[in-house]
Backbone as XML, in Angstrom:
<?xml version="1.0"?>
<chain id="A" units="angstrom">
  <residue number="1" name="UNK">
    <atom name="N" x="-18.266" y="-37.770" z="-14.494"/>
    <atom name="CA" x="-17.351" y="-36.870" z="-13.814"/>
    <atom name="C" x="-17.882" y="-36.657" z="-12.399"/>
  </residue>
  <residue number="2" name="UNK">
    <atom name="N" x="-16.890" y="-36.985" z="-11.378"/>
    <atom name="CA" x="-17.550" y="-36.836" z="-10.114"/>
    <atom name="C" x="-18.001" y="-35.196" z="-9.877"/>
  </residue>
  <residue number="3" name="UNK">
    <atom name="N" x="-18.406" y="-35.163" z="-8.761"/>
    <atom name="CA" x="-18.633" y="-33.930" z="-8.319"/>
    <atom name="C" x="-17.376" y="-32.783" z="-8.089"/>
  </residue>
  <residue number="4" name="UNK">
    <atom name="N" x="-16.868" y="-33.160" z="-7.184"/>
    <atom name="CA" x="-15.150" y="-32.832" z="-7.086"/>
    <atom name="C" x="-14.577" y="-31.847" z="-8.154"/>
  </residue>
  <residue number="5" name="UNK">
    <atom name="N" x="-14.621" y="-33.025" z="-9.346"/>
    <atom name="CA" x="-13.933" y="-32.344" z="-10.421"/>
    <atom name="C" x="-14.840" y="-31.247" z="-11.167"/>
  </residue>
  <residue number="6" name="UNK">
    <atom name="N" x="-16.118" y="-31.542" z="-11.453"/>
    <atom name="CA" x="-17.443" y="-30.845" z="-11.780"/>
    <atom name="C" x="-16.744" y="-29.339" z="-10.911"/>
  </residue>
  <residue number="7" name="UNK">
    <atom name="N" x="-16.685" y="-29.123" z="-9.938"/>
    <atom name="CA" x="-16.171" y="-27.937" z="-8.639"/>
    <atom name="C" x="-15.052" y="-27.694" z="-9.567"/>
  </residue>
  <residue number="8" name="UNK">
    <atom name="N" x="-14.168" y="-28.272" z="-9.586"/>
    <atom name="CA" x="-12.806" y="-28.234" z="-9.727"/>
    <atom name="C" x="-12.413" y="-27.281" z="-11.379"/>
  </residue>
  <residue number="9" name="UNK">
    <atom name="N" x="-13.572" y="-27.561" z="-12.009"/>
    <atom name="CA" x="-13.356" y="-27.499" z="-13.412"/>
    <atom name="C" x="-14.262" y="-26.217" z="-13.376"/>
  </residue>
  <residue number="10" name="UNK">
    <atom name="N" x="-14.979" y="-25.990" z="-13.074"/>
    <atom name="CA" x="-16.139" y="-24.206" z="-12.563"/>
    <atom name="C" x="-14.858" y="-23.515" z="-12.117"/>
  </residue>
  <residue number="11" name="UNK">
    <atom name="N" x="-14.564" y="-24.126" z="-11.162"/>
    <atom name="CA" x="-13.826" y="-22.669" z="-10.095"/>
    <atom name="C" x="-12.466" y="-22.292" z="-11.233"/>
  </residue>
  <residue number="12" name="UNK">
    <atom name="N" x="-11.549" y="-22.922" z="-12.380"/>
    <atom name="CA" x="-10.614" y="-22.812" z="-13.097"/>
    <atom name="C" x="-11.793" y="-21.644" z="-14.069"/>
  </residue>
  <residue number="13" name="UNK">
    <atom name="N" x="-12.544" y="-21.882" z="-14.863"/>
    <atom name="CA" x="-12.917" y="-21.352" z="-15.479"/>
    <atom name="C" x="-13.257" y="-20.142" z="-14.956"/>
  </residue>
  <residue number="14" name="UNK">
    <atom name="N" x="-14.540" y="-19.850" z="-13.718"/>
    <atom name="CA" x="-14.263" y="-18.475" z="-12.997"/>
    <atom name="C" x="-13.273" y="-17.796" z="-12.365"/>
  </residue>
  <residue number="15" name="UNK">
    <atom name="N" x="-11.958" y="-18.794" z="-12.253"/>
    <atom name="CA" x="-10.941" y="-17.949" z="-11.945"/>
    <atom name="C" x="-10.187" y="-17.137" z="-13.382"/>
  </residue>
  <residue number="16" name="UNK">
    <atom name="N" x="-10.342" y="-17.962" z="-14.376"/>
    <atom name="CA" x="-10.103" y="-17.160" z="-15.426"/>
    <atom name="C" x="-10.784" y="-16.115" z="-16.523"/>
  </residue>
  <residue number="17" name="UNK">
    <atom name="N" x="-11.590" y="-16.244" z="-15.875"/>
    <atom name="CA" x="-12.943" y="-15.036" z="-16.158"/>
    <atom name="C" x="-12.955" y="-13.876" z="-15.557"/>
  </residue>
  <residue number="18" name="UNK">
    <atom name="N" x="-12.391" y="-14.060" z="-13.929"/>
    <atom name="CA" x="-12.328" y="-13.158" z="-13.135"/>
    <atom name="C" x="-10.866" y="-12.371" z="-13.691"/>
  </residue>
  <residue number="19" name="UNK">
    <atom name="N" x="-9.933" y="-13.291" z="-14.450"/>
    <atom name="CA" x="-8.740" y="-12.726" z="-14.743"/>
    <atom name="C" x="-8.822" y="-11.868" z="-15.736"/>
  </residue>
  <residue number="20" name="UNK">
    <atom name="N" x="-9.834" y="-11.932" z="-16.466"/>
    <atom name="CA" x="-9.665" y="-11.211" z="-17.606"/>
    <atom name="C" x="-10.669" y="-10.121" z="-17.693"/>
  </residue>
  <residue number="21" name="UNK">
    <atom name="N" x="-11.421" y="-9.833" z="-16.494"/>
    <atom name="CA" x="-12.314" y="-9.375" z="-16.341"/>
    <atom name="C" x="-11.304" y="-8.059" z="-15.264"/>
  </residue>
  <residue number="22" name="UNK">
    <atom name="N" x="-10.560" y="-8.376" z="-14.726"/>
    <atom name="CA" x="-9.535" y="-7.634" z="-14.188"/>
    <atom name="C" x="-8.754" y="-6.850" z="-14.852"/>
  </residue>
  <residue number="23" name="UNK">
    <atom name="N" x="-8.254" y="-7.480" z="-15.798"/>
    <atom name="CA" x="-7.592" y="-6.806" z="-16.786"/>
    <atom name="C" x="-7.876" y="-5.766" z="-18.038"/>
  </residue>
  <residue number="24" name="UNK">
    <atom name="N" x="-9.164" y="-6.866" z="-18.121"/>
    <atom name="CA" x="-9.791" y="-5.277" z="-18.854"/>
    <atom name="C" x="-9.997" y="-4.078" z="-18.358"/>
  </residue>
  <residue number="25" name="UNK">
    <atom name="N" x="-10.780" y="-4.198" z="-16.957"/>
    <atom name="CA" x="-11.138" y="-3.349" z="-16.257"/>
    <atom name="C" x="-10.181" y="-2.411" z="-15.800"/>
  </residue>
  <residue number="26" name="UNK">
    <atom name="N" x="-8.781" y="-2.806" z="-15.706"/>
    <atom name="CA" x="-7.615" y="-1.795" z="-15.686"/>
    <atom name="C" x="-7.670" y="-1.324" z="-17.233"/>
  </residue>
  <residue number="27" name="UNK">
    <atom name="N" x="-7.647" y="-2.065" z="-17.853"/>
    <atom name="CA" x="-7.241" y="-1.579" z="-19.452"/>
    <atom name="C" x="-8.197" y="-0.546" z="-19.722"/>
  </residue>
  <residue number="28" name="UNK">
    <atom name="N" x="-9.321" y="0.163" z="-19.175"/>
    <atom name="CA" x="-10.542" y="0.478" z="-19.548"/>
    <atom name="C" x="-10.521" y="1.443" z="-18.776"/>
  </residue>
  <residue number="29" name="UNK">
    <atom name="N" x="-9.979" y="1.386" z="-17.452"/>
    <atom name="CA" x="-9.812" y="2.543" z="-16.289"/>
    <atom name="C" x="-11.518" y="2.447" z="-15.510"/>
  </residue>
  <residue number="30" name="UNK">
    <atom name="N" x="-11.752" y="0.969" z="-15.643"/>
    <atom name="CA" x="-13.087" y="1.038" z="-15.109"/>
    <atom name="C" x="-12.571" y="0.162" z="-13.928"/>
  </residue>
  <residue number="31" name="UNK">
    <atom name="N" x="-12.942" y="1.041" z="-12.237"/>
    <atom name="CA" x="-12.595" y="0.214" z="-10.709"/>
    <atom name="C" x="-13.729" y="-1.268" z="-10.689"/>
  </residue>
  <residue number="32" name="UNK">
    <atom name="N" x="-14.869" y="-0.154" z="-11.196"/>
    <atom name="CA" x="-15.763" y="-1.761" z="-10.739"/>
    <atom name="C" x="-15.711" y="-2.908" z="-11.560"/>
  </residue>
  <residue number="33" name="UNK">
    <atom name="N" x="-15.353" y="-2.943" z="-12.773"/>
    <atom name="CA" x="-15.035" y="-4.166" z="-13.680"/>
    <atom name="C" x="-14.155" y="-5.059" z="-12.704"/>
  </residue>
  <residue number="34" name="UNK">
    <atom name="N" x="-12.751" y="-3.774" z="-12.393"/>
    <atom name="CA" x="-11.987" y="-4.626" z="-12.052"/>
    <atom name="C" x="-12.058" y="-5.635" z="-10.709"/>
  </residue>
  <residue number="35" name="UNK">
    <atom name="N" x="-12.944" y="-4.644" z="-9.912"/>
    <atom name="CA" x="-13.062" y="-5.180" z="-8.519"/>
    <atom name="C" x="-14.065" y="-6.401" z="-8.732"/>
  </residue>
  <residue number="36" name="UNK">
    <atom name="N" x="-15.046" y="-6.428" z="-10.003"/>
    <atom name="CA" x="-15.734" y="-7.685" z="-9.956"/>
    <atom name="C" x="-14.815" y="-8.734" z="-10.270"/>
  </residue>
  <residue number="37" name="UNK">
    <atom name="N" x="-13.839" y="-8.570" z="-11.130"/>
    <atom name="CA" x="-12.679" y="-9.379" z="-11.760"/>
    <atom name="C" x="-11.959" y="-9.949" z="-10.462"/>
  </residue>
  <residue number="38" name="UNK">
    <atom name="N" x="-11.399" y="-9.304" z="-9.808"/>
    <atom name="CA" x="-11.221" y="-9.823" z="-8.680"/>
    <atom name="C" x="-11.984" y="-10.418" z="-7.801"/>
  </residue>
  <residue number="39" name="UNK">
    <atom name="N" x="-13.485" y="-10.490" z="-7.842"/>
    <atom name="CA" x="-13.980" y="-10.621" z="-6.452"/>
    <atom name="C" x="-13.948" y="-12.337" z="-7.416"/>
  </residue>
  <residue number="40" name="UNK">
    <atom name="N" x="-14.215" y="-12.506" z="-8.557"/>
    <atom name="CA" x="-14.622" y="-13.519" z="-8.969"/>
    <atom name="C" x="-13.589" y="-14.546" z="-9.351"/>
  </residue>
  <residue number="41" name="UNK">
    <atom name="N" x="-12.420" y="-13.789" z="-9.394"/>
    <atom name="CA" x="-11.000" y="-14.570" z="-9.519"/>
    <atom name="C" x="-11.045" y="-15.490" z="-7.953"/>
  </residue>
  <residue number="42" name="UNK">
    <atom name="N" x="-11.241" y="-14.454" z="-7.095"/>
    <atom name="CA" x="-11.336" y="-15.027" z="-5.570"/>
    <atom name="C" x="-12.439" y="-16.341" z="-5.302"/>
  </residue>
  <residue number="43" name="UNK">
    <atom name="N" x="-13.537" y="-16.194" z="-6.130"/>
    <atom name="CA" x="-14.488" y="-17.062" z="-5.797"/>
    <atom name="C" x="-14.575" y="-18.853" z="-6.438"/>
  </residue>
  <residue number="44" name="UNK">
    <atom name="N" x="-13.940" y="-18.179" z="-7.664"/>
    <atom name="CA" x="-13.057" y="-19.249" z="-8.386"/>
    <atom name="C" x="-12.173" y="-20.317" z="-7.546"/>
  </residue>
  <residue number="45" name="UNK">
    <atom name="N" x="-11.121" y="-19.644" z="-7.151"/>
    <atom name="CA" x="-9.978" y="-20.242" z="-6.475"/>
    <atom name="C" x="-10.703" y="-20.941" z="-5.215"/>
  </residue>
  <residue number="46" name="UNK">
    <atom name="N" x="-11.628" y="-20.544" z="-4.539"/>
    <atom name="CA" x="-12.355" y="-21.140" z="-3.210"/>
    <atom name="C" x="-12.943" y="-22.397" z="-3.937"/>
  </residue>
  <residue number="47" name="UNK">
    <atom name="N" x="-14.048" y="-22.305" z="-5.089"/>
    <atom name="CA" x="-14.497" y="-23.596" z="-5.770"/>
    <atom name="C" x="-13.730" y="-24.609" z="-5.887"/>
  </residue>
  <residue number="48" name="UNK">
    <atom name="N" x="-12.446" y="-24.530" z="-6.543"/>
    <atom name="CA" x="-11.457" y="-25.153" z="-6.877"/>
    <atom name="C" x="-11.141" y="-26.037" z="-5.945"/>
  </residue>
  <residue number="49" name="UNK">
    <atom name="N" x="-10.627" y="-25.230" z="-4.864"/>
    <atom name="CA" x="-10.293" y="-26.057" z="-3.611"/>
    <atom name="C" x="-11.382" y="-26.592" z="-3.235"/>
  </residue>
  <residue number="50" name="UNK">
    <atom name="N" x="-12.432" y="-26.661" z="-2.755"/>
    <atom name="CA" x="-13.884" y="-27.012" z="-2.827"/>
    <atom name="C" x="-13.434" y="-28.544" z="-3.448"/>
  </residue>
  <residue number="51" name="UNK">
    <atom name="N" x="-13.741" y="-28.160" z="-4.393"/>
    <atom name="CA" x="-13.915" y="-29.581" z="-5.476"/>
    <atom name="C" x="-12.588" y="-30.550" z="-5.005"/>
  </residue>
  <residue number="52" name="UNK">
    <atom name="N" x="-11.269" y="-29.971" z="-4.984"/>
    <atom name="CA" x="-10.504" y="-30.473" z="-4.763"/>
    <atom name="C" x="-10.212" y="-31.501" z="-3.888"/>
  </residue>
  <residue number="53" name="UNK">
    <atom name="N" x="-11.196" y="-30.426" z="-2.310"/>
    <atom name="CA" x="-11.013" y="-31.361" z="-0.968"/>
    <atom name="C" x="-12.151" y="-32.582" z="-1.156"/>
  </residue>
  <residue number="54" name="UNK">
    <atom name="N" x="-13.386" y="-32.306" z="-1.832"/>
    <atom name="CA" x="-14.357" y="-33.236" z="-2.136"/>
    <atom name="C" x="-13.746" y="-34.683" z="-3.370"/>
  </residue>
  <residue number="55" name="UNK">
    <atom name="N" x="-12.445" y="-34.094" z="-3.844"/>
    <atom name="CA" x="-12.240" y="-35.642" z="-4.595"/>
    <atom name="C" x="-11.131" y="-36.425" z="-3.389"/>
  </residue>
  <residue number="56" name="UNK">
    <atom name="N" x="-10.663" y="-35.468" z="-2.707"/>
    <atom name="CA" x="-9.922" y="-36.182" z="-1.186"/>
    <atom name="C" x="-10.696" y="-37.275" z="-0.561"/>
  </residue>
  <residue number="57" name="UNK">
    <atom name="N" x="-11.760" y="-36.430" z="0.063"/>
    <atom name="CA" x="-12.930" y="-37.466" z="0.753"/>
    <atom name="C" x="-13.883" y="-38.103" z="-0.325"/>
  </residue>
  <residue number="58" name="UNK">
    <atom name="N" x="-13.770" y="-38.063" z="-1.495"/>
    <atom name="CA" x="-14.554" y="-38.987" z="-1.956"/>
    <atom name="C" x="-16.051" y="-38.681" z="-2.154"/>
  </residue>
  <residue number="59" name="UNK">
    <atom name="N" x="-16.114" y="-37.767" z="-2.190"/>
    <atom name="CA" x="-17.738" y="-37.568" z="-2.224"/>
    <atom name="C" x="-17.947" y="-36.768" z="-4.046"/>
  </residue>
</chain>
């Protein structure tokens, strides 16, 4: 598995970690769950693309 996708396949999984980590954190009435849920939904989605632009160029 190139690298790219290696990125590509992290950042899906922390974006859906961050999703549910959001949701609880509303469900729970806890801000900082949620705000980690988000920060990590966000960090996710950057990997993704990451990996994405790296199977573009080939590396």
């Amino acid at each position: 598995m190139s690298q790219g996708s290696k990125d590509e396949v992290k950042g899906k999984f922390h974006e859906v970690k961050g999703d549910v980590k959001e949701k609880l954190g509303r469900a729970t009435n806890d801000p900082n769950l949620e705000a980690d849920g988000q920060d990590e939904k966000v960090a996710g989605k950057v990997q993704k693309k990451v990996g994405q632009v790296e199977k573009v160029f080939g590396k």
